[in-house]
N, C-alpha and C positions, 0 to 999 in steps of 0.2 A: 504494500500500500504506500509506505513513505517513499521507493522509488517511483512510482507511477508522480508522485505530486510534486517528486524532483524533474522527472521528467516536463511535465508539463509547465513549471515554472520556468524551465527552461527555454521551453518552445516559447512560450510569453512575453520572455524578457525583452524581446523586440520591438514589440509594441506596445508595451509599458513606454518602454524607451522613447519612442515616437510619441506619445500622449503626452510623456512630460515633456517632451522640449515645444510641442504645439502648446500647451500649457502656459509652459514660464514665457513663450513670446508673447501667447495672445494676454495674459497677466498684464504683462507689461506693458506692450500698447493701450491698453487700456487703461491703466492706472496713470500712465502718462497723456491720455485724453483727455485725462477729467483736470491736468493739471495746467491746463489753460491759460488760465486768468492767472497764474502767478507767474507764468511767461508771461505773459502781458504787459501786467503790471512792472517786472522786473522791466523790460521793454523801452516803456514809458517812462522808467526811472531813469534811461538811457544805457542800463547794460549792452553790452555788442553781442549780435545773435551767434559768436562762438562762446561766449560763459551764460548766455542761458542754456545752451547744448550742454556743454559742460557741467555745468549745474546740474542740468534736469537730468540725465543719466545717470551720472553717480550714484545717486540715490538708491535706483533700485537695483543695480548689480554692485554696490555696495552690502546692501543686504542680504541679496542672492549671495551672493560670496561666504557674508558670514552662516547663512543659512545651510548651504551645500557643506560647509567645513564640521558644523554641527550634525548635520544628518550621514559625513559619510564618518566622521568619529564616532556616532551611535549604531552607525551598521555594521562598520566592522568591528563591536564590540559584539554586536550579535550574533553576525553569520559568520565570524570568525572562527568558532570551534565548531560548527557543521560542516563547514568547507565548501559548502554551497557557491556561494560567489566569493569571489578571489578580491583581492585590495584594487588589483589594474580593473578589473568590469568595476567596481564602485569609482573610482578617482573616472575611467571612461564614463559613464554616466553620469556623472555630478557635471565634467567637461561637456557634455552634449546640450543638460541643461543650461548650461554658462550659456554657452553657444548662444540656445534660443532665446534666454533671458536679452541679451547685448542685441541681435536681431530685431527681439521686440521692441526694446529702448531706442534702437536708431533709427526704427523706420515712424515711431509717437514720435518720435524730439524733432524728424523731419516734418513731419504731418505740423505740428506744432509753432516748432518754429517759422516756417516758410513762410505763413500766415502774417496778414496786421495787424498789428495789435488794436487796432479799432475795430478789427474783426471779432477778435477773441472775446472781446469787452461786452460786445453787445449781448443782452439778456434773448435767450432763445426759449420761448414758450412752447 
């Protein structure tokens, strides 16, 4: 029984893998959609639209980052005496999520910035 569910986990692991990194991108463009108005406003303060790029990315692949370092030092605290997955598939998948997370952040920080800030500002009912 426990090989058949190694087995299948195994088959899995693929599209686990695909899920999270469509996941951590579309997260991120989105979380960076809604963050708009403080491009804007930063904007209007007269920042130059490469330190609100700058700015606005950091953010959540600073997170991501600490997030991934946390969750693959809790995995391989777990599946480390099963032998299930190995350190290189956790460090490769955390890498894939990175991946997607920075994809999602630069294609929101383009969406975002490219914009006027007179655009951004206006109230959308």
């Amino acid at each position: 029984q426990l090989e058949n569910n190694i087995s299948l986990l195994k088959i899995l692991f693929p599209v686990v893998m695909t899920a999270s990194i469509l996941i951590g991108a579309g997260l991120s463009l989105l979380l960076l959609l809604q963050t708009s108005k403080e491009a804007a406003i930063l904007r209007v303060l007269g920042t130059t639209r490469s330190n609100v790029r700058l700015t606005l990315i950091s953010e959540p692949v600073a997170l991501s980052v600490i997030g991934v370092i946390l969750g693959v030092g809790l995995s391989y605290m777990v599946w480390a005496s099963t032998g299930v997955l190995s350190l290189r598939q956790l460090i490769m998948s955390a890498g894939l999520y990175l991946v997607g997370v920075i994809i999602g952040s630069v294609v929101g920080v383009m969406l975002v910035t490219n914009k006027q800030p007179i655009d951004l500002l206006q109230i959308k009912e």
